[in-house]
Each structure stands twice: as C-alpha cells, then as structure tokens.
GUDRENKE-768573 format. One record per residue (C-alpha): residue in three letters; x, y negated, z negated. Coordinates in pm, whole numbers, plus 32768, in hexadecimal, padded with zeros to 4 digits. Example, Ala and Ser with C-alpha at 12.3 -4.5 7.8 and 13.67 -1.06 7.14 Angstrom:
BEGIN
    aa      x      y      z
   ALA   84CE   81C2   7CF4
   SER   8557   806A   7D36
# end
This chain:
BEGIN
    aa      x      y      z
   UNK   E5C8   76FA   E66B
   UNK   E64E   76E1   E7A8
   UNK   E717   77D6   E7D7
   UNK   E712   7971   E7BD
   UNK   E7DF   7A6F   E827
   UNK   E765   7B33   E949
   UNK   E7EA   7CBE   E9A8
   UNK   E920   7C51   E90D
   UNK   E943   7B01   E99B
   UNK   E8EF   79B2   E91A
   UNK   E7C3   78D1   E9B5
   UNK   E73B   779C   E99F
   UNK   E5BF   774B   E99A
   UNK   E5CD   7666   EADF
   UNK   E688   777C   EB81
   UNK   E5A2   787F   EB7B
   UNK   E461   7789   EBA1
   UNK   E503   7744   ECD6
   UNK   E535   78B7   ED54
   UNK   E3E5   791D   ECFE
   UNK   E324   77BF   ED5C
   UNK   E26E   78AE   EE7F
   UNK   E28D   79F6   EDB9
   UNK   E179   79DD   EC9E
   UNK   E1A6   7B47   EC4D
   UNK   E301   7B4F   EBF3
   UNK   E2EE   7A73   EADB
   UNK   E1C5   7B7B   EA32
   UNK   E27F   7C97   EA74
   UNK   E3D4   7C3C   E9AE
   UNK   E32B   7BBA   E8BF
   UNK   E26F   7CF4   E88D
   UNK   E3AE   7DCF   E8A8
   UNK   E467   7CDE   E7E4
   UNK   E58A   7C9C   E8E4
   UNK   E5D4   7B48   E83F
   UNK   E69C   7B76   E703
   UNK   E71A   7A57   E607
   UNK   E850   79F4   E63C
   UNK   E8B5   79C4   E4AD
   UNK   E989   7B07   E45C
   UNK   E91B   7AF7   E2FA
   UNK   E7AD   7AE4   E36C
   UNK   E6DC   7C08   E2BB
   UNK   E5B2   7C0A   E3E5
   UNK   E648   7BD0   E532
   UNK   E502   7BC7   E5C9
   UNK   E4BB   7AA1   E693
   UNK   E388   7A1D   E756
   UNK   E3C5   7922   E87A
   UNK   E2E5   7815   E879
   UNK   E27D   7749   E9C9
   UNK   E1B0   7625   E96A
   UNK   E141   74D1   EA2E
   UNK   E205   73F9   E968
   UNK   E35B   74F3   E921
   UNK   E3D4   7650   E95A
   UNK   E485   770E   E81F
   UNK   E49D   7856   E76E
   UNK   E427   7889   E606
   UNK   E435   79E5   E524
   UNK   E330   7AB9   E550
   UNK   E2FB   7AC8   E3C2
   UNK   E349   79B1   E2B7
   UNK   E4B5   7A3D   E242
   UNK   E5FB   7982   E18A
   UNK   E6AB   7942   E29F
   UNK   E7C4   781C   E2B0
   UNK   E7B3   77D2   E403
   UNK   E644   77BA   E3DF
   UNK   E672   76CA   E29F
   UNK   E77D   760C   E350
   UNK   E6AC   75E1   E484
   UNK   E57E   757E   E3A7
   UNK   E618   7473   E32A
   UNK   E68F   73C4   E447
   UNK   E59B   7270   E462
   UNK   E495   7290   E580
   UNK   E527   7155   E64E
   UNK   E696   71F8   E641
   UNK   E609   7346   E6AA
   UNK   E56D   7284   E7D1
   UNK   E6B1   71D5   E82E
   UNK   E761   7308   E7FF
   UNK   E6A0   7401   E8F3
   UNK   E6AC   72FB   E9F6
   UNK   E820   72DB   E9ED
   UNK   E829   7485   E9F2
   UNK   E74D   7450   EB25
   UNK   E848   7370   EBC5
   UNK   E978   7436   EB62
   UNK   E8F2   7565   EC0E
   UNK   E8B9   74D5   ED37
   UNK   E9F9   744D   ED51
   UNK   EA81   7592   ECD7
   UNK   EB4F   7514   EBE8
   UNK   EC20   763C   EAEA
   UNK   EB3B   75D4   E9DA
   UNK   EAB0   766D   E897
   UNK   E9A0   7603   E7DC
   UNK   E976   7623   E64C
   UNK   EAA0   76B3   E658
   UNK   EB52   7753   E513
   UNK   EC84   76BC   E47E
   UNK   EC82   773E   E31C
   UNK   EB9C   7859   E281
   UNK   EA3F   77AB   E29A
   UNK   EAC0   763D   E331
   UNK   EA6A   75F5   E466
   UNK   EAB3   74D5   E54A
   UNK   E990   7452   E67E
   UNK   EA73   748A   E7A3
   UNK   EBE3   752C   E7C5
   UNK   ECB4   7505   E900
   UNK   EDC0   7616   E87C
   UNK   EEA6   75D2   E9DC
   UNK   EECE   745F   E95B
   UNK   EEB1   7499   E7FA
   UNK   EDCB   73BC   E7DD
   UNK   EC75   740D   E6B6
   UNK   EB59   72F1   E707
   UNK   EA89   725A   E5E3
   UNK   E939   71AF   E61A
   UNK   E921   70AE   E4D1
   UNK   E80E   6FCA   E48D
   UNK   E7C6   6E94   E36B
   UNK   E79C   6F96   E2A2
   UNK   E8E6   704E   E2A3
   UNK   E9A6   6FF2   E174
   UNK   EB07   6FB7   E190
   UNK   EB63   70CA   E078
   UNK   EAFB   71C4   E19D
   UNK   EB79   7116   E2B5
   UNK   ECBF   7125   E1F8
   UNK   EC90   72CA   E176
   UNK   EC30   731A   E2C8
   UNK   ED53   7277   E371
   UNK   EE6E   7323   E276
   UNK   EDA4   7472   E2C8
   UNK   EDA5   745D   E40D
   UNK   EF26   73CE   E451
   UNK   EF9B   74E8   E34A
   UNK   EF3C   75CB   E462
   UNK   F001   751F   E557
   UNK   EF00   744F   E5E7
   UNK   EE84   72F7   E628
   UNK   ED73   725C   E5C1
   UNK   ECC1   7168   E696
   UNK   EB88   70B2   E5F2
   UNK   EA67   704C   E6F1
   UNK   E94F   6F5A   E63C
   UNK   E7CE   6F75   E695
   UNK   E6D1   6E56   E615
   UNK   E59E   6DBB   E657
   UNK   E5F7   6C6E   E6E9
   UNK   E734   6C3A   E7FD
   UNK   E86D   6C08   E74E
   UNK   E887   6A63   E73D
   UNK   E702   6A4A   E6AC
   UNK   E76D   6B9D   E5B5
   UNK   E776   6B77   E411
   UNK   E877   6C67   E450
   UNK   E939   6B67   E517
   UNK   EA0F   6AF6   E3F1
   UNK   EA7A   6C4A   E353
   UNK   EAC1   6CEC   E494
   UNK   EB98   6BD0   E501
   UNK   EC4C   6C01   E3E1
   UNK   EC7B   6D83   E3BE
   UNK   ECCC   6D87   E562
   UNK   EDB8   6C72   E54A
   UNK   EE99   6D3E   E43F
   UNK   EE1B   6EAF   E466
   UNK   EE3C   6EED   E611
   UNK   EE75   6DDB   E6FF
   UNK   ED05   6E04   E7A4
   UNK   EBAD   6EAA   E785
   UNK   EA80   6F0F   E840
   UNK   E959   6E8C   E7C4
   UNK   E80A   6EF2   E83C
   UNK   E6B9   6E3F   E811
   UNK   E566   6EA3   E873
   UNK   E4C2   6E30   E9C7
   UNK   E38A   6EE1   EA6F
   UNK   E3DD   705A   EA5B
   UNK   E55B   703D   EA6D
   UNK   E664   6F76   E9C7
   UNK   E72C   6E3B   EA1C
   UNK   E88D   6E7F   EA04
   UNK   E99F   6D66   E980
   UNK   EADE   6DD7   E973
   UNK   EB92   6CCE   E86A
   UNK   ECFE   6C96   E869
   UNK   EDB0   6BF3   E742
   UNK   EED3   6AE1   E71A
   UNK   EF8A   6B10   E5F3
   UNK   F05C   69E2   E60D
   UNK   F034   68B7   E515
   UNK   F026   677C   E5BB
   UNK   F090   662C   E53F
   UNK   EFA4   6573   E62C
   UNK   EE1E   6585   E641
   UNK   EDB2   6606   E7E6
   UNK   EC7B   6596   E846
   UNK   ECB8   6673   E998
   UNK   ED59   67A8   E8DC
   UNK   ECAF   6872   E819
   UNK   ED6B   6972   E729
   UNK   ECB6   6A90   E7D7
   UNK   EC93   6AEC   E97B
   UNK   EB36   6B7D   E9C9
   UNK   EAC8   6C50   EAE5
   UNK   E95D   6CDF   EB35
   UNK   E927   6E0B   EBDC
   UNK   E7FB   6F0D   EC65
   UNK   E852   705B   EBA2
   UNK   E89C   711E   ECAD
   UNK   E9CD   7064   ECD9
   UNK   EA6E   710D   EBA8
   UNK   EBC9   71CE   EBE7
   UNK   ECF2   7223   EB1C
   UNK   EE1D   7135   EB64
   UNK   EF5E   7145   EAC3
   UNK   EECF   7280   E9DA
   UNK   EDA6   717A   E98B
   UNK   EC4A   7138   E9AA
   UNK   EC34   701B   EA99
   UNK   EBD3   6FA3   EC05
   UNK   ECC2   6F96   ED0A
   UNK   EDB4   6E2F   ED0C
   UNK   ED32   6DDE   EBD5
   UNK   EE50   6E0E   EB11
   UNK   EF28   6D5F   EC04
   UNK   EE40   6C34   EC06
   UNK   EE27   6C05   EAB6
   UNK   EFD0   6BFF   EA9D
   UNK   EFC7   6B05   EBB6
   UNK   EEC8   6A34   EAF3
   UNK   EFB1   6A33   E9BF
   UNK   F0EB   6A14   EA8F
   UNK   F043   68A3   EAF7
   UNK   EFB4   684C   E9BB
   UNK   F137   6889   E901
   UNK   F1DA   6797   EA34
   UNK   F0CE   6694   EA23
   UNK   F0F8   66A8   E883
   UNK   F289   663C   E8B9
   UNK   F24A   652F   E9BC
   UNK   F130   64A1   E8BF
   UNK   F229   64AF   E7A5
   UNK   F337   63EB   E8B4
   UNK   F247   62DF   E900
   UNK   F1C3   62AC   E766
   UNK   F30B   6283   E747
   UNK   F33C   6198   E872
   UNK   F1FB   60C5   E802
   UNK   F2A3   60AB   E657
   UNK   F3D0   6004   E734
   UNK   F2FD   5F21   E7D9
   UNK   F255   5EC6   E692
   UNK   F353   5E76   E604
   UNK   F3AC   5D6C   E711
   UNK   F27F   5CD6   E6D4
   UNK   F2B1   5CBC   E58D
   UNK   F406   5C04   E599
   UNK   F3A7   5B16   E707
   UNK   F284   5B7B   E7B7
   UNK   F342   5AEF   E8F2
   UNK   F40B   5BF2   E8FB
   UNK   F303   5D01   E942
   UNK   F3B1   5DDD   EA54
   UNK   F2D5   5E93   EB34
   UNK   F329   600B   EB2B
   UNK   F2EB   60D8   EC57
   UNK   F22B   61EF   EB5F
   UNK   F130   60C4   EB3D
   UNK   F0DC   60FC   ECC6
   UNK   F09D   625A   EC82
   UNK   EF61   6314   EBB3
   UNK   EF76   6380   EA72
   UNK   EEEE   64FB   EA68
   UNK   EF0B   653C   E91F
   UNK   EEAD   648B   E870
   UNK   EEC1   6305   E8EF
   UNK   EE5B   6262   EA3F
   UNK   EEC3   6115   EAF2
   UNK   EDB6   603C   EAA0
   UNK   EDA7   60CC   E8FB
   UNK   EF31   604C   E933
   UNK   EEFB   5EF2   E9C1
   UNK   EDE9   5EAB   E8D5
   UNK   EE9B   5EE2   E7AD
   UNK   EFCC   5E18   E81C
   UNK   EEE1   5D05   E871
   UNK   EE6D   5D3C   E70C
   UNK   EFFF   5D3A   E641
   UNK   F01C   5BF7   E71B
   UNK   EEDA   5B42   E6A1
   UNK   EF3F   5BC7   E568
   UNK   F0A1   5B41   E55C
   UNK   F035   59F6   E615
   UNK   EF32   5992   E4F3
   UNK   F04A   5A11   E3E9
   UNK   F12A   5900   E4A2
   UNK   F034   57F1   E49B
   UNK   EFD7   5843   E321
   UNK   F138   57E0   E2E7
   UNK   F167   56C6   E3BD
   UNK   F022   5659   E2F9
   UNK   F0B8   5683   E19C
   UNK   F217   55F8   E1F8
   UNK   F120   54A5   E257
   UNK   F06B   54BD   E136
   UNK   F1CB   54B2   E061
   UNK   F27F   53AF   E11D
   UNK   F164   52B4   E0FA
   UNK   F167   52F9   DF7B
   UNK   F2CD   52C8   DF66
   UNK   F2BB   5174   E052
   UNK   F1C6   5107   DF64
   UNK   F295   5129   DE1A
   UNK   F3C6   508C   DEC5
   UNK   F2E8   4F74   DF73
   UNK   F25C   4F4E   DDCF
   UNK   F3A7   4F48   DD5E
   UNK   F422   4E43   DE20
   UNK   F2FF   4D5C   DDB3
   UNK   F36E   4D7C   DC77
   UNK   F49B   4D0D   DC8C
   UNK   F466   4C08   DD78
   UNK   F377   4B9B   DC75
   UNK   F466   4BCD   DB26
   UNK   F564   4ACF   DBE2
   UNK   F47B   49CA   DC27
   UNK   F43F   49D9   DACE
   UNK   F5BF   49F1   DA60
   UNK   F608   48AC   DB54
   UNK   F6B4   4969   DC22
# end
C-alpha cells in the first residue's frame, strides 16, 4: 500500500523514504512502536510496517487481516501500481492538493482525487471493461465529481491494440485522454485529443485526433484537468483549422462538379477558376485537379469521336441503299422503254 496514516496525519511511502533516506533508524523505530496506522476506518489491525526496498517503498499490515484497502490495493495490476507511484512522486513535488486512493463511497476508492478541482483520476488499461468504466463513472459523478479516464499500455498509442476502442470510447465519453506507455524506467506520455465532427470528405493531412508527447514531469492541472500547459489551446487551434479548411474543400468540390459539368457539355468552355491556383488542404491538391480534368476531357473527346465514327458508319449505309435504289430503277426503265 502506499499510503498510512502517521500521528494522525496521512503519508505517502515516497514521502517518508525521502525524510528518512539518511536516517536508517527512524524507519525501525516506528515500525517497532507502530506509529504508522492504516488508513481504512473499518480496518480491524491498524498496524502497519513501512517497507523501503530497491525497487519501491510501501507500507503493508503487520499481520495478514481483512482489510479493504488492503484488498483494493492488492488488486491493482503491478504495471498500474508502477505508473501510479510515479505520478504520486511527481504530484508531491509539485505540491499539488492531491489525494491518493481516496474514498468516494464506503469501500470505493478512486487512484488520485484533486478535491479543489473536483476532479477523481482513473488509471484504465486493455483490460478494463467498459461495464466498470461506466459504474465507476455514475459513482463517482453522483458525488459531485468528474471523472477523467487516463489509459496505460504496453506499446505508444498509434502501434496500441487498444488504439481502436479507445478512439472510440474518448471520442464520445471526454474530449481527450492521457495515455501512458512504458519506456526505460518511466513512461511516455501522449496526451490525445478527439474530433467529434463527421466529415463528408476523406483528409489525408487531418487526422480525427491532435497528439502531443510529453516527459511526465510536465503534468499540471489546466482548466480543472489533467494536462500540460497550451495543450488544450493547441489542440482547439488545430480543430479550429481543420473545420475552415473542411468548408473551403467542400467550396472548391463544388467548384470542380461545375467545371465538370462544362466539360461534359463543350470542353472549350473550361473556365479557369482562381481556387485552381490555390492548394487543396483537405482533401484535394492542384496537380490531383488538373489531372483529372485532363482525364473528363480525354474522356469526353473519345465519346465525341465514337460518335462522329458511328454517324459515318450510318451515312455510308444509307448512301449505299439510295445509290442501290437508284440502280434499280434506272435499270426497270431501260427495261420498260422508257
């Protein structure tokens, strides 16, 4: 566990490995006295033992009791847990109002609680079903709160199997995320902001999410948030450009259906627009333009000779009846005397 309460007050593991990192005998003598207490109210043995390994400082019950907090915290997957004392570590040093495991209801807890903001913190990972996303997030906004989901996996968030579901749930549940992914002994942090606009047009520029990597340290709280500072801002600049590029793209497809049909009815009346001069951004581009009016005019051109070709064809079939008929009656008056 990582936290414990201690002479009243509650503690966190890195806290106290970091007061007594020169003091050795401080740590033996509370736990001896048994200074550090659990902080679960309902907890029968409030005995705890603080525990300062190589790897990770935390506190564990001195005897193997029924305690919730104990069950909760055991059942919190070892790569979360890792994620999850790192961003305590980097709370504390930015001294951020924070809480950790904090309790909402009876024996539910959430991983972090910034009670000034109103704002409870959820680490989730492929594994977290979205029956509990869902029960978690009518808990916790029953009590006034809001619920912000952060994602950890395995792989950075493009290469992620969780790529497609998280898209989804974000792009519908909370306009962005925090997603985490292992690298070294940290984390790589993406924070992921999602369009919810449906689009008409394909963008080979746009994507429908903005993207932004950051060192972990570079966590705040913005706008009663979880984010990194002009993120937010970017990423509504991003989709301000992406919605004006969208309506010129729809004014020049429209523009280019005009020209077509031009072509269609005289190809020498093709009129040269001044949007032609200009890029297409979304999705078209000059040259994509020219070639496929070069195209409807070879098209129409061949169309046009087909027909000159057929009305050929007929006319020497019908000069060669009439030219037959006339032999024949050339020939039916010789034969008359005529």
């Amino acid at each position: 566990m990582n936290k414990a309460l201690f002479h009243g007050k509650e503690v966190n593991a890195y806290e106290i490995a970091q007061k007594w990192a020169i003091d050795k005998k401080a740590k033996e003598k509370y736990n001896y006295n048994g200074d550090f207490k659990c902080i679960s109210p309902e907890c029968k043995s409030s005995h705890l033992l603080f525990c300062n390994g190589k790897k990770r400082t935390y506190f564990r019950h001195f005897e193997n009791i029924n305690c919730t907090y104990s069950r909760y915290d055991e059942k919190i997957p070892s790569n979360v847990r890792k994620l999850k004392n790192l961003l305590s570590e980097t709370f504390i040093k930015k001294n951020f109002n924070v809480q950790e495991d904090a309790l909402i209801d009876g024996t539910s807890r959430v991983h972090f609680l910034f009670e000034q903001n109103k704002l409870a913190i959820e680490i989730g990972t492929n594994k977290t079903t979205g029956k509990y996303r869902q029960t978690k997030s009518d808990l916790v906004q029953s009590k006034g709160l809001k619920l912000f989901w952060m994602f950890l996996d395995d792989e950075p968030f493009e290469k992620s199997e969780a790529f497609t579901y998280l898209s989804n749930y974000c792009r519908y549940e909370q306009d962005y995320t925090v997603y985490f992914s292992p690298q070294n002994d940290t984390f790589v942090v993406e924070l992921i902001y999602f369009d919810n606009h449906k689009y008409k047009l394909e963008s080979t520029k746009y994507k429908f999410y903005y993207l932004e990597k950051s060192p972990l340290d570079n966590l705040t709280i913005e706008n009663d948030c979880l984010s990194i500072p002009g993120f937010l801002k970017n990423a509504n600049d991003w989709q301000n450009e992406k919605l004006t590029n969208y309506k010129r793209a729809c004014e020049m497809l429209n523009e280019r259906e005009k020209q077509q049909r031009k072509i269609q009815s005289d190809p020498n009346q093709i009129a040269e627009s001044t949007d032609n001069k200009q890029k297409y951004f979304f999705p078209y581009n000059e040259e994509l333009e020219k070639r496929h009016l070069k195209k409807a005019k070879k098209k129409y051109d061949k169309a046009q000779e087909t027909a000159r070709n057929i009305a050929d064809e007929k006319f020497k079939q019908l000069d060669e009846i009439a030219r037959n008929k006339i032999e024949e009656q050339k020939k039916e008056a010789k034969k008359n005397g005529i």
